[in-house]
KEKE-3310 file (N, C-alpha, C; in steps of 0.2 Angstrom, whole numbers, plus 5000, padded with zeros to 4 digits):
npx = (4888:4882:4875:4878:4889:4904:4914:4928:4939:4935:4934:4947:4964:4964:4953:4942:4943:4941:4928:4921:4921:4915:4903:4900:4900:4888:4886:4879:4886:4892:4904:4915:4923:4939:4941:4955:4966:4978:4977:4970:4971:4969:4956:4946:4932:4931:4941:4946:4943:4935:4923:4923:4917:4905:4886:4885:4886:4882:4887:4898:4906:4914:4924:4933:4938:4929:4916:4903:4900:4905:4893:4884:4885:4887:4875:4865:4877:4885:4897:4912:4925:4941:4952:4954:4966:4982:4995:5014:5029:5041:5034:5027:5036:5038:5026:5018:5008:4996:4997:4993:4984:4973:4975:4979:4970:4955:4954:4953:4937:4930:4930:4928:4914:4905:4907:4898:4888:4881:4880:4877:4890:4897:4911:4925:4937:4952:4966:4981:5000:5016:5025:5024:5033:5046:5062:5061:5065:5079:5093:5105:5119:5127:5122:5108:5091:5089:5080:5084:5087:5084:5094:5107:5114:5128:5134:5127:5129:5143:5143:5136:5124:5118:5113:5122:5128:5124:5135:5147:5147:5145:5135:5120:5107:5091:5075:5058:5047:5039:5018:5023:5033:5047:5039:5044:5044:5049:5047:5035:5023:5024:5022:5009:5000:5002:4997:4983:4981:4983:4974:4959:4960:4961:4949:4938:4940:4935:4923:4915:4916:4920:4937:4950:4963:4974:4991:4995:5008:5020:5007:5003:4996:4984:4976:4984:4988:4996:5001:5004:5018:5022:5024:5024:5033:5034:5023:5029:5041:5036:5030:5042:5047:5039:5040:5053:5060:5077:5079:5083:5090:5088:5101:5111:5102:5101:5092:5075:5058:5042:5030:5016:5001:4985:4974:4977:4977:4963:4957:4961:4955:4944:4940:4944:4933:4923:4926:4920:4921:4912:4920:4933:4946:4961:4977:4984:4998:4999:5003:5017:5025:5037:5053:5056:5071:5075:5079:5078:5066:5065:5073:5066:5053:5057:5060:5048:5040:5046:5054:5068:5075:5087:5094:5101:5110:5113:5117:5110:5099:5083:5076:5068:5065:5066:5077:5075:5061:5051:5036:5030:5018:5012:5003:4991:4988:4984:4973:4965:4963:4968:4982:4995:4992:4996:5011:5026:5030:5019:5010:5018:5018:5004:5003:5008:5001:4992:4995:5000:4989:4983:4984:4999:5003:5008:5026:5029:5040:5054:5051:5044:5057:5065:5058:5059:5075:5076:5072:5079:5079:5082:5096)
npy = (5030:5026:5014:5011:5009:5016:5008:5014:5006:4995:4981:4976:4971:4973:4982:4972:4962:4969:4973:4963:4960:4970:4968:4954:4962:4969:4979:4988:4986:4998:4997:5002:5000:4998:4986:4987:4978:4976:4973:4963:4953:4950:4945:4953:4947:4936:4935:4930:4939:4950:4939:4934:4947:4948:4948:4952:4963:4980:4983:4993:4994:5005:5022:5032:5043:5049:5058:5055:5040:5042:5051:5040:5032:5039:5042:5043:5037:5034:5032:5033:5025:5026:5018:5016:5018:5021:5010:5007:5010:5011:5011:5023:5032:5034:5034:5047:5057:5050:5044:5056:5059:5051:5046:5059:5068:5059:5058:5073:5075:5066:5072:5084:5083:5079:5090:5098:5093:5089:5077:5064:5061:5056:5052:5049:5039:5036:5029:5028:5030:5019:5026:5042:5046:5043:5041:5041:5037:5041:5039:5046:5043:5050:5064:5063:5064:5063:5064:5056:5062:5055:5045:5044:5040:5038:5035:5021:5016:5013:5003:5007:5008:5010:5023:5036:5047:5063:5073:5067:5054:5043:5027:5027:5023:5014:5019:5016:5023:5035:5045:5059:5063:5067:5073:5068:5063:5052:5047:5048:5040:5042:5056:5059:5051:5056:5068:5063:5061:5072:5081:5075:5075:5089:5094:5087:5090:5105:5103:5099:5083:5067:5062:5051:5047:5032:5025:5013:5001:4989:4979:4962:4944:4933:4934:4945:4952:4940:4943:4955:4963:4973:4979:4974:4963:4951:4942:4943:4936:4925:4921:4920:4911:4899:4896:4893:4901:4913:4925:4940:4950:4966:4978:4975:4964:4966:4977:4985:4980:4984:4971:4968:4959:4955:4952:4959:4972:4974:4975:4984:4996:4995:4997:5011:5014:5013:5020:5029:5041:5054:5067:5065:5067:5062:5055:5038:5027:5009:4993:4980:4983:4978:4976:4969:4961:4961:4951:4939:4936:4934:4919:4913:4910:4902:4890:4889:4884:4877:4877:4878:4889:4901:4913:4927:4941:4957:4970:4978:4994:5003:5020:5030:5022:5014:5012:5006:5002:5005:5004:5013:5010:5015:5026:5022:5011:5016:5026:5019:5006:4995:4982:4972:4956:4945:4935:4938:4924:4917:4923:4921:4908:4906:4913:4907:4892:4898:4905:4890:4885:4892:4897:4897:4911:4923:4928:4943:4949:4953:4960:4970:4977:4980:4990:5000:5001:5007:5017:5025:5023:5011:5002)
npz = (5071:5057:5043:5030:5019:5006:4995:4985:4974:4978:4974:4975:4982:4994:4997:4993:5004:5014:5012:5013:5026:5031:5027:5035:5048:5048:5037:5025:5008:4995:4979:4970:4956:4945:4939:4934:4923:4928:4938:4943:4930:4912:4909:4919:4922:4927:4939:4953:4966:4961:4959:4972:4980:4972:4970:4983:4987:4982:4965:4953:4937:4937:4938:4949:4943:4935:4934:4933:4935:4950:4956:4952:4964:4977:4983:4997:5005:5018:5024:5016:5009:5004:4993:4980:4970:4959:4959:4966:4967:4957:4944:4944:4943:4929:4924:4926:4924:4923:4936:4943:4940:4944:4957:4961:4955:4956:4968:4972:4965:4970:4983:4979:4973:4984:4996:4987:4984:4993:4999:5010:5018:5031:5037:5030:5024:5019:5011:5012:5014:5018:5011:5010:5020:5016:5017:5029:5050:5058:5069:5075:5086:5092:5087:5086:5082:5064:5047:5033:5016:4999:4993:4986:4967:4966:4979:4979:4971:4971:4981:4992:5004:5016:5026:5033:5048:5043:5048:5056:5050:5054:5057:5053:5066:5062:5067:5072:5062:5067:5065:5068:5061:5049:5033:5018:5002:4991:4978:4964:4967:4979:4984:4979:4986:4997:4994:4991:5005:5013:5008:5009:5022:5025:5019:5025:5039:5035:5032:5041:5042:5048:5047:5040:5038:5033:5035:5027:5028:5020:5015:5013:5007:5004:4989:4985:4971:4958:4947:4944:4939:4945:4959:4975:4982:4987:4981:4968:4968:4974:4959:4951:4958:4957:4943:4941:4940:4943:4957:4959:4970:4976:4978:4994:5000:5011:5015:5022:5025:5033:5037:5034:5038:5026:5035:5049:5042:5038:5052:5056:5049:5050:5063:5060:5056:5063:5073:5086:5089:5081:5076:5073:5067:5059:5058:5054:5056:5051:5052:5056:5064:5063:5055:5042:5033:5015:5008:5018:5018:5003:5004:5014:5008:4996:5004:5010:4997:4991:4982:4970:4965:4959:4971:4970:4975:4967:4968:4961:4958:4960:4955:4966:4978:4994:5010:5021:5033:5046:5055:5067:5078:5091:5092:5083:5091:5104:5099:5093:5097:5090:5086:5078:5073:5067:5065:5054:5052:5053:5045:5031:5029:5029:5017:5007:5006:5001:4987:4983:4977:4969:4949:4942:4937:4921:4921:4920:4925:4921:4911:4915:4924:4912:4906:4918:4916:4904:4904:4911:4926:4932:4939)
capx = (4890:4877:4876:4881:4898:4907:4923:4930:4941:4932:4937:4955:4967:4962:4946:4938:4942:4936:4920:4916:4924:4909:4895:4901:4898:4881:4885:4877:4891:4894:4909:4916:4927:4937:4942:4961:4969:4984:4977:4963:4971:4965:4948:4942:4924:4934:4944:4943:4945:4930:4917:4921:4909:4898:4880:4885:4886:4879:4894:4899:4911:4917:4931:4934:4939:4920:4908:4896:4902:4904:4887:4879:4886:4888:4868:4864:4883:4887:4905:4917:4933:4944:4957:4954:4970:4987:5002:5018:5035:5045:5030:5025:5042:5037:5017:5020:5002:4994:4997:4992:4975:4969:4975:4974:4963:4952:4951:4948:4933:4926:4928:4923:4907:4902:4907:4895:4882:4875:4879:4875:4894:4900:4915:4929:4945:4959:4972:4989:5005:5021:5029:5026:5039:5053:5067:5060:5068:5083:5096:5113:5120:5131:5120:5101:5088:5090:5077:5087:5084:5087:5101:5112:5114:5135:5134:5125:5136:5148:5139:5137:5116:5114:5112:5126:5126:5130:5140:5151:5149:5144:5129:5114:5103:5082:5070:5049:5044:5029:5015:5027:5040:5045:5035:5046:5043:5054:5042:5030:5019:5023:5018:5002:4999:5002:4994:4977:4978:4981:4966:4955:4961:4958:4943:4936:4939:4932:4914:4915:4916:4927:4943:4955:4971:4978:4996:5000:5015:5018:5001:5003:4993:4983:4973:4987:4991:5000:5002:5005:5025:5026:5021:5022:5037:5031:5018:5035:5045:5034:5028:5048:5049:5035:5042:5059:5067:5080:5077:5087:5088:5092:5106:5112:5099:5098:5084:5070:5052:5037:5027:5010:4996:4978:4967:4978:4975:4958:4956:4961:4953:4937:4940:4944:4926:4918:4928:4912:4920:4910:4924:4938:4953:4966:4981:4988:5003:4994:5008:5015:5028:5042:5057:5064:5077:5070:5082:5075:5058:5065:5074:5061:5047:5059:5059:5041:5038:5052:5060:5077:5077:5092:5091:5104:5110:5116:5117:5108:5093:5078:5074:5062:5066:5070:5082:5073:5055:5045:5030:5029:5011:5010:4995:4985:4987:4980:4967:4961:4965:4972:4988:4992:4991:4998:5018:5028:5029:5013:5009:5020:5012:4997:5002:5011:4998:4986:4998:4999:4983:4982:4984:5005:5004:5013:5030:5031:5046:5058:5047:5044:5063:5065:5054:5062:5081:5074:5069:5087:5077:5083:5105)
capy = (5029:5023:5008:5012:5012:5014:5006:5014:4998:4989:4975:4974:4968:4974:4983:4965:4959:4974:4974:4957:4960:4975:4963:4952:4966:4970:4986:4991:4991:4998:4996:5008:4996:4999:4982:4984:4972:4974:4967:4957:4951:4949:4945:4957:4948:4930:4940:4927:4944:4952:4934:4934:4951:4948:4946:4952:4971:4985:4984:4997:4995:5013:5026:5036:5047:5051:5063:5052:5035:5044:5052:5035:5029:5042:5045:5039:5034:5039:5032:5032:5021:5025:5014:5016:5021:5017:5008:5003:5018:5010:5014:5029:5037:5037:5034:5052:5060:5045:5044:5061:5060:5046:5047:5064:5070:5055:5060:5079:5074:5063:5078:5091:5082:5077:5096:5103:5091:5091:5071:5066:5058:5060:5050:5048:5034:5036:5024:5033:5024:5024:5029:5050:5046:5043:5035:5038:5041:5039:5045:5047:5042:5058:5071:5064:5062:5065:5061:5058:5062:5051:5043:5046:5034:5038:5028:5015:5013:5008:4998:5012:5007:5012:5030:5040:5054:5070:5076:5065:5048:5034:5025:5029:5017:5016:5021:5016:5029:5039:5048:5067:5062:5070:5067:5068:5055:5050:5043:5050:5037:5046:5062:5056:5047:5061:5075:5062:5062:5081:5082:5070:5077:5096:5097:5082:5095:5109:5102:5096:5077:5066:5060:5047:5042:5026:5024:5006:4999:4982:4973:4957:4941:4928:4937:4950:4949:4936:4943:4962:4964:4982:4979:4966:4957:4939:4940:4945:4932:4920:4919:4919:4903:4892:4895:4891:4907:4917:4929:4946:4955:4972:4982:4970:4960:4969:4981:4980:4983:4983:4968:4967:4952:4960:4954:4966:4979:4977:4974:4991:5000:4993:5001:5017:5016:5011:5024:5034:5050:5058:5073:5062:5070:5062:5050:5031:5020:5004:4990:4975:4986:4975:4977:4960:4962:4956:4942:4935:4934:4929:4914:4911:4910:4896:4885:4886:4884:4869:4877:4878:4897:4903:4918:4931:4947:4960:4976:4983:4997:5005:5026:5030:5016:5018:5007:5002:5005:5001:5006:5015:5008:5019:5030:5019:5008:5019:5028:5014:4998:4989:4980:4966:4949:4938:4937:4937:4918:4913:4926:4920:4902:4907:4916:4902:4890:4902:4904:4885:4883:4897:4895:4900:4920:4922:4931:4948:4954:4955:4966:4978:4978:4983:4997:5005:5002:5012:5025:5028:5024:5005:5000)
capz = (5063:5049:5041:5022:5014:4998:4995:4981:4975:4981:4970:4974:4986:5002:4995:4994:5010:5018:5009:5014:5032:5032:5025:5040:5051:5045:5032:5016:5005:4987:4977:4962:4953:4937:4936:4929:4920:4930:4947:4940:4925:4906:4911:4924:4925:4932:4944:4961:4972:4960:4962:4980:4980:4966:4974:4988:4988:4976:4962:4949:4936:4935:4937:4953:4938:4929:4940:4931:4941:4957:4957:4952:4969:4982:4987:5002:5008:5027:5023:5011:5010:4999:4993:4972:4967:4958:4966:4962:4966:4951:4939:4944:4943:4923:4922:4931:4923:4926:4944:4945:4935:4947:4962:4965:4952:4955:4975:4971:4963:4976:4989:4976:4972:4993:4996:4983:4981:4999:4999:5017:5020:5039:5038:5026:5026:5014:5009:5013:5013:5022:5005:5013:5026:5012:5021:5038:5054:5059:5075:5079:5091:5095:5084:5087:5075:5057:5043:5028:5009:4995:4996:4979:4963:4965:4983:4978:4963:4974:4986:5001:5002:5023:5030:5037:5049:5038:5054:5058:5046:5057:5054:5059:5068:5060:5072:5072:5062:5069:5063:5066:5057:5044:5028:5012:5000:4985:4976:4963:4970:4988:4982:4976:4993:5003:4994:4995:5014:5014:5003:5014:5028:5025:5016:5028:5045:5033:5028:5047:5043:5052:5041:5044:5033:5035:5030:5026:5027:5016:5014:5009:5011:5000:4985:4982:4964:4956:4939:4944:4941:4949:4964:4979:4980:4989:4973:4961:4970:4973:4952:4947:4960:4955:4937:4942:4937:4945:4961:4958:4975:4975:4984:4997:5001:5020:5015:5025:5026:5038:5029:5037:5035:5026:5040:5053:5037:5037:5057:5057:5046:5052:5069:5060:5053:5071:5082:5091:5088:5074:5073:5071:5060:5060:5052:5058:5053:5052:5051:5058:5069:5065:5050:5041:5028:5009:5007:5023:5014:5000:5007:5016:5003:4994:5009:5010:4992:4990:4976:4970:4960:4963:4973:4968:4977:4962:4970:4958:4964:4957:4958:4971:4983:5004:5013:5027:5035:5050:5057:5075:5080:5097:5091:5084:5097:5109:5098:5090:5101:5087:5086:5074:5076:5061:5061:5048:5048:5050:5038:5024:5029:5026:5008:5002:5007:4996:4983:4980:4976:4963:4944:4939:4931:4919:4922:4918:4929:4919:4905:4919:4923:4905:4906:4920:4912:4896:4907:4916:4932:4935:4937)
cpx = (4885:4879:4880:4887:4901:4914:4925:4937:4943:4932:4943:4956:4963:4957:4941:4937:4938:4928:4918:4917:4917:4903:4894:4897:4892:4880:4881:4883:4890:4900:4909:4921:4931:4940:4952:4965:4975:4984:4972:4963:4968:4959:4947:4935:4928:4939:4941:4940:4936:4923:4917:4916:4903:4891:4877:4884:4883:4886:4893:4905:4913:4924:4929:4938:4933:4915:4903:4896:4901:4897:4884:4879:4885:4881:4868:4869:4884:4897:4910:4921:4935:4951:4956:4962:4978:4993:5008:5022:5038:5042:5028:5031:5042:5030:5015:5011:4998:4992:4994:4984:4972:4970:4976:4970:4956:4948:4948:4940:4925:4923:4925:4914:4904:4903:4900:4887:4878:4876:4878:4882:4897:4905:4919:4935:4947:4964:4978:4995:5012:5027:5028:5030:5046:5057:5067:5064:5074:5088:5102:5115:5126:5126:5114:5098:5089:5083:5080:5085:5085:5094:5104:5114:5122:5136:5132:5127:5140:5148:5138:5128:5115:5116:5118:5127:5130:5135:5146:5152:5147:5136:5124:5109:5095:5080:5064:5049:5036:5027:5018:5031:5040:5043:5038:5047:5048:5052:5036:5023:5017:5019:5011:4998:4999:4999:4985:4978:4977:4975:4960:4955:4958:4949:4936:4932:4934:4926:4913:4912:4921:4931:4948:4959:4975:4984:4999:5007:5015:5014:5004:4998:4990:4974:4975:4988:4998:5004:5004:5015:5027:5024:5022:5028:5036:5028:5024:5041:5043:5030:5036:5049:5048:5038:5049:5065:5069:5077:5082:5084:5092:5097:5109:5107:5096:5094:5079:5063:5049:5031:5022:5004:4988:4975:4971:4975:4968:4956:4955:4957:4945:4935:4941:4935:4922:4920:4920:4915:4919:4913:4929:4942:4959:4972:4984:4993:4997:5000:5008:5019:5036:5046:5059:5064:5071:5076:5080:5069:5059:5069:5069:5052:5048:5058:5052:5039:5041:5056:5065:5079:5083:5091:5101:5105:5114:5118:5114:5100:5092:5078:5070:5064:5068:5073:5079:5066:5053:5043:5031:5022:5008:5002:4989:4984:4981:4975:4963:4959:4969:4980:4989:4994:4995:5005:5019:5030:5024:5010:5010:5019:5005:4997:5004:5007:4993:4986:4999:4994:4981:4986:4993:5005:5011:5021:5032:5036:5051:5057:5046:5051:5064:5063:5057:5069:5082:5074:5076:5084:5078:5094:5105)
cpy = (5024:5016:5005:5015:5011:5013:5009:5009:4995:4979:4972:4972:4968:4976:4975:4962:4964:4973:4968:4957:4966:4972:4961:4957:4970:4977:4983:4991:4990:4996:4999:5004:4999:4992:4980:4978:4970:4971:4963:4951:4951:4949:4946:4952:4939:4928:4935:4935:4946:4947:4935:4940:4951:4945:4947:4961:4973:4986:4987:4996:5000:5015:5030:5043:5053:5052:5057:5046:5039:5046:5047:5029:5030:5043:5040:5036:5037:5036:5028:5030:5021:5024:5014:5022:5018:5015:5006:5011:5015:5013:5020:5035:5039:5037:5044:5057:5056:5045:5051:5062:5055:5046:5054:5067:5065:5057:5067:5080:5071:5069:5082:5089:5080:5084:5102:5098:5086:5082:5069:5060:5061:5055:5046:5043:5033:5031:5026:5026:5025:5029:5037:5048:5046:5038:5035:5042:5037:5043:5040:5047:5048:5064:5069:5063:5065:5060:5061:5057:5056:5051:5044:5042:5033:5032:5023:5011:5007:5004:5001:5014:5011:5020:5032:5047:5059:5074:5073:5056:5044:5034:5027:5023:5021:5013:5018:5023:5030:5042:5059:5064:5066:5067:5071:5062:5056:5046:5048:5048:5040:5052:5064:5054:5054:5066:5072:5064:5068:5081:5080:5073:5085:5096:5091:5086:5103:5110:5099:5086:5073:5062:5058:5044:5037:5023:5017:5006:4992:4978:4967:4950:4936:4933:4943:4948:4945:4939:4953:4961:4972:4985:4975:4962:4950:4939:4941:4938:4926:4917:4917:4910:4899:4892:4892:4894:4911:4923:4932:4949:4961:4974:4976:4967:4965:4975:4979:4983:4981:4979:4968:4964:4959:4958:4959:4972:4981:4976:4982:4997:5000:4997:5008:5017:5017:5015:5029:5040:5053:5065:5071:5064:5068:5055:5045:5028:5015:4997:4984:4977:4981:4974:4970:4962:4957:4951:4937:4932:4930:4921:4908:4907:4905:4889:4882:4881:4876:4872:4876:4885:4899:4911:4922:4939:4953:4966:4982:4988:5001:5014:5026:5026:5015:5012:5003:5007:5002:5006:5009:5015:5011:5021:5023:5014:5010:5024:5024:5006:4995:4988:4973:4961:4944:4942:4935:4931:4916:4919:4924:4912:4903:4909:4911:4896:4892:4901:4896:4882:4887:4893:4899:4904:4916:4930:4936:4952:4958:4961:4972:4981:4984:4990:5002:5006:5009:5017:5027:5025:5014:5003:4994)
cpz = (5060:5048:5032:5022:5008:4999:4987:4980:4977:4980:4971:4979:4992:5002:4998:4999:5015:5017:5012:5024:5035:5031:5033:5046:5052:5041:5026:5011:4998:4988:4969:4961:4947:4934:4932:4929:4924:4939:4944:4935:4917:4905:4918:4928:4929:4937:4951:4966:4968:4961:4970:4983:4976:4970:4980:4990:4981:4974:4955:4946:4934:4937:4943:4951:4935:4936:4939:4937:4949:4959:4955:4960:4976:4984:4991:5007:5013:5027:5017:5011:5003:4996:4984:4970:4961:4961:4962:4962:4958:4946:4939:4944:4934:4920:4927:4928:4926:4933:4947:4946:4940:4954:4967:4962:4956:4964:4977:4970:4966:4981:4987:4976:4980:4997:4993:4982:4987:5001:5008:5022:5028:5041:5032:5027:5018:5014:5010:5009:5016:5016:5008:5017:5020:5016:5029:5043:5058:5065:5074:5084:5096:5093:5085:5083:5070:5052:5036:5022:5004:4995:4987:4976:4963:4970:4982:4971:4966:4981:4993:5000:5009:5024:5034:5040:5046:5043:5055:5053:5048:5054:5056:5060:5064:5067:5069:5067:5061:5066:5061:5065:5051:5038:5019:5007:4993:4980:4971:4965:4978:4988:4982:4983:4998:4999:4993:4999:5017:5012:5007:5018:5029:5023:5022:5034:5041:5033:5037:5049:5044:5045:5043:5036:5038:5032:5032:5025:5020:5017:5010:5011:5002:4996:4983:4973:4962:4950:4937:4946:4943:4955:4970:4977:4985:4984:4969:4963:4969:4967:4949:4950:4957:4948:4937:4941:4943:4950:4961:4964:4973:4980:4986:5000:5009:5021:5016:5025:5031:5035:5035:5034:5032:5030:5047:5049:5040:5044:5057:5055:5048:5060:5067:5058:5058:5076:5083:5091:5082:5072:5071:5066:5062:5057:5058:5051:5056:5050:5055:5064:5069:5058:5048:5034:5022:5008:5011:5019:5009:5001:5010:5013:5001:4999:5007:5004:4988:4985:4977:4965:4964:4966:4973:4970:4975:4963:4964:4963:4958:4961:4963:4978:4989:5005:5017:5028:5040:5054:5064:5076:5088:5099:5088:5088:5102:5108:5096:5091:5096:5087:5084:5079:5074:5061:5054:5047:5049:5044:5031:5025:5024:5018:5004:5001:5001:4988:4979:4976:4969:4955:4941:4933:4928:4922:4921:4922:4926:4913:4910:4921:4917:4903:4910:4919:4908:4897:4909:4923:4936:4935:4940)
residu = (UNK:UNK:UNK:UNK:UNK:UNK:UNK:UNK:UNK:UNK:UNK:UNK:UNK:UNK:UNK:UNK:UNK:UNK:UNK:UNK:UNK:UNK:UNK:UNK:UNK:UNK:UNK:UNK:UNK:UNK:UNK:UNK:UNK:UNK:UNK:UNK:UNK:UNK:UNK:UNK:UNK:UNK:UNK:UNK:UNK:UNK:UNK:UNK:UNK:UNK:UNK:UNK:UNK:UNK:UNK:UNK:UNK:UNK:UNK:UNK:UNK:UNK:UNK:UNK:UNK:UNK:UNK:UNK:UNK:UNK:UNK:UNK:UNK:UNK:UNK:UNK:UNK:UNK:UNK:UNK:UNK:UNK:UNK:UNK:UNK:UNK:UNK:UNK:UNK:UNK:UNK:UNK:UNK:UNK:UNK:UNK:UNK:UNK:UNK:UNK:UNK:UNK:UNK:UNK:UNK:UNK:UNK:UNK:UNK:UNK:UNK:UNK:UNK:UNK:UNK:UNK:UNK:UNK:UNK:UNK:UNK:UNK:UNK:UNK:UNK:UNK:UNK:UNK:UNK:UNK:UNK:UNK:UNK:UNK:UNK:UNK:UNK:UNK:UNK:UNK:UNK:UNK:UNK:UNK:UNK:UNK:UNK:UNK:UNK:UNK:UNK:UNK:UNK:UNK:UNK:UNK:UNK:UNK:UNK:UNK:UNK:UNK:UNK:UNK:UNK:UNK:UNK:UNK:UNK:UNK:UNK:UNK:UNK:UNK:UNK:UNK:UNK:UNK:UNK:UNK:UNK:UNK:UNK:UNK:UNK:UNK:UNK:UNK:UNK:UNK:UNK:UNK:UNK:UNK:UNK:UNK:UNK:UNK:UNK:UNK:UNK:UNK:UNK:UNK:UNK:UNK:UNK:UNK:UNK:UNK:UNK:UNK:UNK:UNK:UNK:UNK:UNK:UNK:UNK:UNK:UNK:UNK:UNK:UNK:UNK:UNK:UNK:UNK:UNK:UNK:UNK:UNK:UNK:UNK:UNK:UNK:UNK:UNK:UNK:UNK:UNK:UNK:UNK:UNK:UNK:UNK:UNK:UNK:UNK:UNK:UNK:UNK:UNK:UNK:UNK:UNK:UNK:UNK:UNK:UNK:UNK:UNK:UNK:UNK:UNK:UNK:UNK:UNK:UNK:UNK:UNK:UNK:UNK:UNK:UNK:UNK:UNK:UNK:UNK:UNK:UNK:UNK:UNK:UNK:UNK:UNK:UNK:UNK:UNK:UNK:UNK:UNK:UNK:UNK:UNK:UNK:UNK:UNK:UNK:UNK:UNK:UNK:UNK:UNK:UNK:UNK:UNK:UNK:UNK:UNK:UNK:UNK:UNK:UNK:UNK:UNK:UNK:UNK:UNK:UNK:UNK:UNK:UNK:UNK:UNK:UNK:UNK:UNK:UNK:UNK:UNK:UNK:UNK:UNK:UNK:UNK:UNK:UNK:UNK:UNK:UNK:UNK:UNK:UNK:UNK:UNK:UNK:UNK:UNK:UNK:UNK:UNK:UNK:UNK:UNK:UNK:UNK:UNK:UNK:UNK:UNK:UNK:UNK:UNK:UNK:UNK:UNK:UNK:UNK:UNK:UNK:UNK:UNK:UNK:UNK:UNK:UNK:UNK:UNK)
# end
């Protein structure tokens, strides 16, 4: 594999470290940026995450949207990473054009133009997300696996948040889930995510160049956004703290994710770059492989942070939203060596450590709340 790569945002969370983690490495890298205000903040150009590449890589502030942009970037790239997309399920259950126009228009266009315009790419990586699985995998213990649908705003009315086998009523215990699982996502943002990687994937094997989707689970780490309320809850938590305000957990608090450090992300992704099989087709969970409940986090975040916000568990819950997730790390384990490194308390060490250093955003949680209320899509 070649020496040059483009990060489409490049700029952002995980974009930025990779990029320098590629420098490191001894790559060529571009970066197609567009800068949004909602990870970068008000002023895009003093953007820590966007200085950290400035001087360092060939940097475009454009749109993975505009043929114009993409064709000022694509000559000469032997691999493309792309990670320029929208995020955030809550949002995207009403920014529903939006998340379409970019994250799959935005990747169409990519493929269209490196299909048609002879470009000389021979290895593509996609962003995925566990968000295509939906609520994942689950088994009974009398009836066996199940993957179940969205759970119903009636039950969680009256506080009934976990999975129950539709045969017989008992619980269902959550499973790892793997890469054959099924992939139903609840999420216009899932949608979105999954019909890249189809996209990525098909036309990748088609043009006969290798194509790899990486479905993260929860990134989290130190130059996540402080100031993005629709996204990221250690960055949503840990800006109510330092202010001193109120921590509303949703549901009962014992909803879990798979939280995973960015240097496992980007450890990973870098070995998708570097596998030595130039036919390569194919998709990985990328994660930390281990489930902890969000009140543990939040809990835990105060400790570190010293506050005193109170932390409140309202049973309220958001459209879109899965009950529990964690990773099954098998395959990439064994395609790609990797397996993380950083737990989930030296990890949230390190984020808080980060975070105290930064300059206190301002608060916007409760204005995104507001928004999805307005919509029907918050109780």
């Amino acid at each position: 594999m070649s020496k040059s790569v483009l990060v489409t945002g490049g700029a952002g969370f995980i974009g930025s470290r990779l990029s320098l983690r590629l420098l490191e490495a001894g790559y060529r890298v571009s970066v197609l940026d567009n800068l949004s205000p909602q990870i970068h903040g008000d002023q895009p150009s003093e953007s820590p995450l966007l200085k950290s590449i400035l001087g360092k890589v060939n940097f475009l502030r454009g749109d993975v949207t505009s043929r114009e942009d993409l064709l000022k970037m694509l000559p000469g790239v032997d691999v493309v990473v792309h990670l320029a997309a929208e995020t955030g399920t809550g949002q995207s259950m009403y920014a529903i054009r939006h998340y379409a126009d970019v994250n799959v228009g935005g990747t169409a266009l990519l493929l269209d133009l490196i299909a048609n315009e002879r470009f000389p790419v021979r290895r593509l990586v996609v962003a995925s997300s566990r968000a295509v699985y939906g609520e994942g995998k689950y088994r009974c213990s009398e009836h066996g696996l199940f993957f179940p649908g969205a759970r119903s705003a009636d039950e969680m009315e009256r506080g009934s948040f976990e999975h129950a086998c539709p045969l017989c009523a008992d619980a269902l215990q959550l499973l790892p889930t793997d890469e054959t699982s099924a992939l139903q996502p609840l999420s216009v943002y899932g949608v979105t995510k999954l019909t890249q990687e189809q996209l990525v994937l098909t036309v990748g094997k088609a043009l006969g160049i290798s194509a790899l989707a990486f479905r993260y689970q929860n990134v989290y780490g130190p130059g996540q956004s402080l100031s993005n309320p629709y996204t990221g809850i250690l960055s949503i938590f840990s800006t109510r703290m330092r202010h001193g305000n109120p921590v509303n957990i949703f549901e009962d608090g014992k909803e879990s994710r798979d939280f995973v450090f960015i240097d496992d992300v980007v450890e990973a992704t870098l070995r998708g770059i570097e596998h030595p099989d130039a036919a390569l087709v194919d998709v990985f969970n990328v994660g930390s492989a281990v489930a902890t409940d969000v009140l543990t986090i939040a809990n835990t975040l105060r400790g570190y942070l010293g506050g005193e916000s109170e932390i409140t568990v309202s049973g309220q819950f958001r459209a879109g939203d899965i009950r529990h997730n964690v990773a099954d790390l098998t395959k990439v384990s064994r395609v790609l060596g990797f397996s993380p490194k950083v737990s989930i308390d030296e990890g949230l060490r390190r984020f808080v450590d980060w975070v105290q250093g930064e300059r206190i955003e301002n608060d916007r949680y409760e204005e995104s709340l507001n928004e999805l209320r307005a919509k029907g899509l918050f109780t």
